[in-house]
Each structure stands twice: as C-alpha cells, then as structure tokens.
C-alpha positions in Angstrom: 0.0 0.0 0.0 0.9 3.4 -0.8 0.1 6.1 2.5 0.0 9.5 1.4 0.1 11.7 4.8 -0.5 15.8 5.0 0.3 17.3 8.9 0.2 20.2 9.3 1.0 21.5 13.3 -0.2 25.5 13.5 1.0 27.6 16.9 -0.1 30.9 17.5 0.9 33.4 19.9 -1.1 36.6 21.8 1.0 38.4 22.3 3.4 37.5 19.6 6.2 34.9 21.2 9.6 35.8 21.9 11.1 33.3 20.3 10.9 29.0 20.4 12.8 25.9 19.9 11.6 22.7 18.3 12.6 19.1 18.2 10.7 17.1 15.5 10.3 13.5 15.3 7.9 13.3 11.9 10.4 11.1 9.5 9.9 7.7 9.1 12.7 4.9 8.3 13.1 2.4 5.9 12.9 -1.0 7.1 11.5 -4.4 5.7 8.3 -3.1 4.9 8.6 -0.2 4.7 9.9 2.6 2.3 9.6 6.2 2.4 9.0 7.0 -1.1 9.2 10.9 -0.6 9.3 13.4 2.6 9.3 16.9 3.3 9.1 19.1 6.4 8.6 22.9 6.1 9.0 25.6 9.2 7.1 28.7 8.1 9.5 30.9 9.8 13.3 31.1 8.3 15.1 29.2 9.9 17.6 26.1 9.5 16.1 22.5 9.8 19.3 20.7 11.7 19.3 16.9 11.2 20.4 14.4 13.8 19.5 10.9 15.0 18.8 10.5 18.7 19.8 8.0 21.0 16.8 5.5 20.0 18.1 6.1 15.8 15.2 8.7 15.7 15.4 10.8 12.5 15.1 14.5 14.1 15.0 17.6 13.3 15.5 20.8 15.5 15.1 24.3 14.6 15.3 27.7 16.6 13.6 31.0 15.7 13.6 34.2 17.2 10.4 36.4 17.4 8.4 38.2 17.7 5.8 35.2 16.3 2.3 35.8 16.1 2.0 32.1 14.4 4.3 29.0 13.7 3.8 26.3 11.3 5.3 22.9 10.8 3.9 21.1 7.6 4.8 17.7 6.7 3.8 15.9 3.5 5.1 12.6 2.4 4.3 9.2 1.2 5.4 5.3 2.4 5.0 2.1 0.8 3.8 0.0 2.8 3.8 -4.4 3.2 2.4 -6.2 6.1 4.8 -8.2 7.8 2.1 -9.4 10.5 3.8 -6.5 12.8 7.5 -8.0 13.0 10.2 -5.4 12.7 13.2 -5.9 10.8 15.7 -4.1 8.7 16.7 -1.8 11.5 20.0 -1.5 13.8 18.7 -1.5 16.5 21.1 0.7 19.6 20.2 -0.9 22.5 19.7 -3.9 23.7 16.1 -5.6 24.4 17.3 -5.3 28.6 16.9 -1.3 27.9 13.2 -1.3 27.5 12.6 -3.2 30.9 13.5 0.2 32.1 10.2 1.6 33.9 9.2 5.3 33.3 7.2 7.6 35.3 4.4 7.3 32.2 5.2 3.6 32.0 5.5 2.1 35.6 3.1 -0.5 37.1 1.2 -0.4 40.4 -0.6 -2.8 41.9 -3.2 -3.3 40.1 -1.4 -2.9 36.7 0.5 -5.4 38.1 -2.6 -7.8 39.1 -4.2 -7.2 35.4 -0.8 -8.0 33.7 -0.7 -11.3 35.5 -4.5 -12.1 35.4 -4.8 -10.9 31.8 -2.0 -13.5 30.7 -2.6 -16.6 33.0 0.0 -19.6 33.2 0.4 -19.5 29.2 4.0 -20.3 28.5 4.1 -18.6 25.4 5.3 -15.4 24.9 3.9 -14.3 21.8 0.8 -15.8 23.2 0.4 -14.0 26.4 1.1 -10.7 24.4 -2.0 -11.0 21.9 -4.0 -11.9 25.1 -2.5 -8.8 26.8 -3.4 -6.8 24.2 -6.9 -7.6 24.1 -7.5 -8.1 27.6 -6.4 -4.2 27.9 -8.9 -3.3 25.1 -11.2 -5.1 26.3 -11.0 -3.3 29.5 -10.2 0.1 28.1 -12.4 2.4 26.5 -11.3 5.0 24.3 -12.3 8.4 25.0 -10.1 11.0 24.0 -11.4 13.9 26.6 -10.0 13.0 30.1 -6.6 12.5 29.2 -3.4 14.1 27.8 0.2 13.4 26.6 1.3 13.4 29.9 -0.9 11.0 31.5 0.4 8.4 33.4 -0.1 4.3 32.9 -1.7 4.3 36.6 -3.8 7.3 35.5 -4.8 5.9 32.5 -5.9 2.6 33.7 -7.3 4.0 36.8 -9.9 5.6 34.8 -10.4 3.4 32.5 -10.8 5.5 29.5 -8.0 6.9 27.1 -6.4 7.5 24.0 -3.8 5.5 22.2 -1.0 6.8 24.0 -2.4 5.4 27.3 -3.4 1.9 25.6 0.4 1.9 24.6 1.9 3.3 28.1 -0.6 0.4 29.7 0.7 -2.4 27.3 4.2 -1.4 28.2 4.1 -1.5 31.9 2.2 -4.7 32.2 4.6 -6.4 29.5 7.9 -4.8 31.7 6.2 -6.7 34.3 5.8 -10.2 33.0 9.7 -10.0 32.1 9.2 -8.7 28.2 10.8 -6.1 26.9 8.7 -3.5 25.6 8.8 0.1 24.1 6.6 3.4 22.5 5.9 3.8 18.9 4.4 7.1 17.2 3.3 7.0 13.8 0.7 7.1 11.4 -2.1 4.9 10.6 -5.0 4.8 7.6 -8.2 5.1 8.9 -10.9 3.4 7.5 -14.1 4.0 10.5 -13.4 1.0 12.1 -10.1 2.0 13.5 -9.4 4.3 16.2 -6.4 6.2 14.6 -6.5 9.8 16.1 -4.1 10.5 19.5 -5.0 13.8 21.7 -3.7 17.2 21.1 -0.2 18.1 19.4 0.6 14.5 18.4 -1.7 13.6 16.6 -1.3 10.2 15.1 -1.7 7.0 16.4 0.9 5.6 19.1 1.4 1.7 19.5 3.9 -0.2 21.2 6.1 -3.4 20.2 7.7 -6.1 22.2 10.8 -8.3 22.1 10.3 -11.8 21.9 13.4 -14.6 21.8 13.9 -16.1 18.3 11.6 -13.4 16.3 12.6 -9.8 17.5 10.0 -7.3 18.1 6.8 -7.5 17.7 4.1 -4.9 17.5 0.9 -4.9 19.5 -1.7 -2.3 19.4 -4.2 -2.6 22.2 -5.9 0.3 21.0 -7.8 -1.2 17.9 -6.7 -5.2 19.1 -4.3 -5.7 16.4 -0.7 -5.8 15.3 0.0 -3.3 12.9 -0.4 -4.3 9.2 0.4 -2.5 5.7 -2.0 0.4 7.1 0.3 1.7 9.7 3.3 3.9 9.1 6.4 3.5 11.8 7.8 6.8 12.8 9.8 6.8 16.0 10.4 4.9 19.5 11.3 5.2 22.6 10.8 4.2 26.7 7.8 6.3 26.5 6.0 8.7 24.7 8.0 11.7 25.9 10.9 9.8 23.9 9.0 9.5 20.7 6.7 12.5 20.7 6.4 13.8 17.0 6.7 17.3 18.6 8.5 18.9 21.2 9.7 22.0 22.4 10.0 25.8 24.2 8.5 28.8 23.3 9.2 31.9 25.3 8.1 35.2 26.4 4.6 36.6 25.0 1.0 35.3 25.8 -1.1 32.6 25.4 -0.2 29.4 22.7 -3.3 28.1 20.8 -2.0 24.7 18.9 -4.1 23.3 15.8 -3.8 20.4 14.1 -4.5 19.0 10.8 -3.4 15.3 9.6 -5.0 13.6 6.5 -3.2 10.0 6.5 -5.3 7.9 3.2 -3.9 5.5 0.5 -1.8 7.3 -2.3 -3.8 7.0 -5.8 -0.6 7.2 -7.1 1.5 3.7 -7.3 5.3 2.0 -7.8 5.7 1.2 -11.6 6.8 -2.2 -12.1 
C-alpha cells in the first residue's frame, strides 16, 4: 500500500512569542516493509532545519527562531509504501539492547493493580507471543477510548485507573504490564490509515496514532496495538520509538516570552492514488 500523509502543526501566539525551539520526530525509516517514497518538512519561519539521530536512531530535526511570532507552522507531507509483515520489525539496527526497554518510566510504571491485570490478563500460558496477543486484548477489552479525560502526559496508573483513554495510554498500559511479566517493551508514534473502524487519532499536538512493540526470543519485536486489538499491518506507518511517549513525541519544544499558545492540528493520513511502476 501506498500512504499519502499531510500534517500540518499551527502555533499561535497573543502576544506574539519571543522566540521557540523545536525538536521534530515526523520522519519515518526504511525498514522491511517499509519505504519512504518521498518526505518533506517545512517551518514557516526562516530558519535552518538541523538533522540528527537520537539515541533511539530517531530521525530529528530541530530548529530555533527568534520572534516576535504571532504564528508557527510545521507542515509535513510525504508518502510510504507499505507491506504487512504481521507487525514484526526488521531491517533496522537497532542501539540498544532488548534489557533497555525493561527500564520503567514515570508514564510507563506498574502499580498494583497494573501489576494484578498484567498477570491475570495473561494466565500460566507459557508462550510469549501468546500471552502478548492476550494482553493486548484483555487491555482493550477493558479500556475504552475516550479522548477527553486525558493528555500526553498521563500516566499508565492514570490511564488505567480511569479506565478510558487514547492510544497513547493503551500503549503506556501495554508497556508496563509487559515490563512486568519480564518482556521487553517500548513506545511507537506513527501514522495509521483510517478506515471508520479503526481508532487512529491521538489527543492534542501529536496527533497520530501511538502503538507499542515487544521483544520476543527467536523473532525480535513485535508490534501490539491494544488500542484497535491488532498488530500493525500494511495500514500503519512507523515513525519513531522510545521508553515512553516523551521519547518519541512527533513534537516537542519551548516557546518563550509573549502570551497565550493556541495549537491546531490538521493530519489527512489515506492510500496514495498514485502507485510503484513495475
């Protein structure tokens, strides 16, 4: 499948800001797949996209402006072809080792009762991939998604304690209950092709869709997401990962000086009508 994807991320200032700096995760890899046929990012302000890779092997780019700035844009436009490989991951070199992603976060850590559902979710099954699926479901099952009482930076705990959230909370509540049964598991933002019977919008800023994969022994990882009960397929686009979503957050940054910030968001994500030529 070919994904054609639009995002455009609109700030504006009142008063006019004094300045701001950016970190963007919004660029996809290539890995088996996937392949990022073309992508651009434009800043409306002049100013110099800088390139790096984080620690995870994020693409990033950062930019600084100086104000006054009444309004700040960040468009992305781009297009992936797509394959389903039944959500394994390969093609990528990797930087860390699975152990890293056992590492518990303030969004990602476990209390008791995480800890109860994790183990009551999964039972005495012996196998790993196994007791994933059935993790994933159990948490959609007892989920329900509801984009109004939560935000980026709600907690697993929080999450789970209400019982309603967005896809970033079905991904921080996948992650600590897997950390807990001894699987490493970690964040993943991207993009994913909604068709009305998937649930492919996050809350606020990064919008999206947010997932999370697992290691398993003998395949690699794995993704899982809880949030529409399925592992990704040729309809999702991989963009970043990380511990949590603070590591893989499509959008970060500082703005300072001036008034209020009003953010906007637009995101079309649909199949390209254009296609590879054999």
């Amino acid at each position: 499948m070919r994904i054609h994807v639009n995002h455009a991320t609109i700030y504006t200032y009142d008063p006019p800001a004094n300045g701001a700096i950016q970190i963007l995760r919004l660029t996809p890899r290539n890995h088996d797949g996937q392949y990022v046929v073309s992508w651009r990012i434009d800043v409306s302000e002049s100013c110099r996209l800088q390139a790096h890779q984080d620690a995870f092997g994020n693409l990033t780019h950062t930019f600084a402006v100086d104000g006054p700035i009444s309004e700040l844009r960040v468009l992305v436009e781009g297009e992936v072809e797509t394959q389903d490989t039944a959500g394994v991951i390969r093609g990528i070199s990797e930087r860390f080792p699975p152990t890293l992603y056992m590492r518990e976060t303030d969004l990602t850590a476990p209390n008791a009762s995480l800890r109860e559902f994790a183990l009551d979710s999964v039972g005495s099954d012996p196998d790993r991939l196994a007791k994933l699926h059935t993790l994933m479901d159990g948490i959609g099952a007892a989920m329900t998604y509801d984009p109004d009482p939560t935000h980026a930076s709600t907690s697993a705990i929080e999450a789970f304690e209400l019982k309603r959230g967005v896809c970033q909370d079905y991904a921080h509540i996948f992650i600590a209950c897997a950390r807990h049964l001894g699987i490493p598991a970690r964040y993943v933002s991207g993009y994913l092709v909604g068709d009305g019977s998937t649930r492919a919008q996050g809350a606020g800023h990064q919008a999206g869709h947010a997932w999370a994969e697992a290691h398993i022994e003998g395949l690699g990882w794995v993704g899982f997401d809880a949030t529409n009960q399925m592992c990704p397929i040729e309809t999702y686009v991989r963009v970043a990962v990380g511990l949590d979503y603070l590591n893989a957050a499509p959008v970060r940054g500082n703005r300072y000086g001036g008034g209020d910030e009003n953010l906007s968001v637009a995101l079309t994500v649909d199949q390209s009508s254009r296609q590879i030529q054999g």
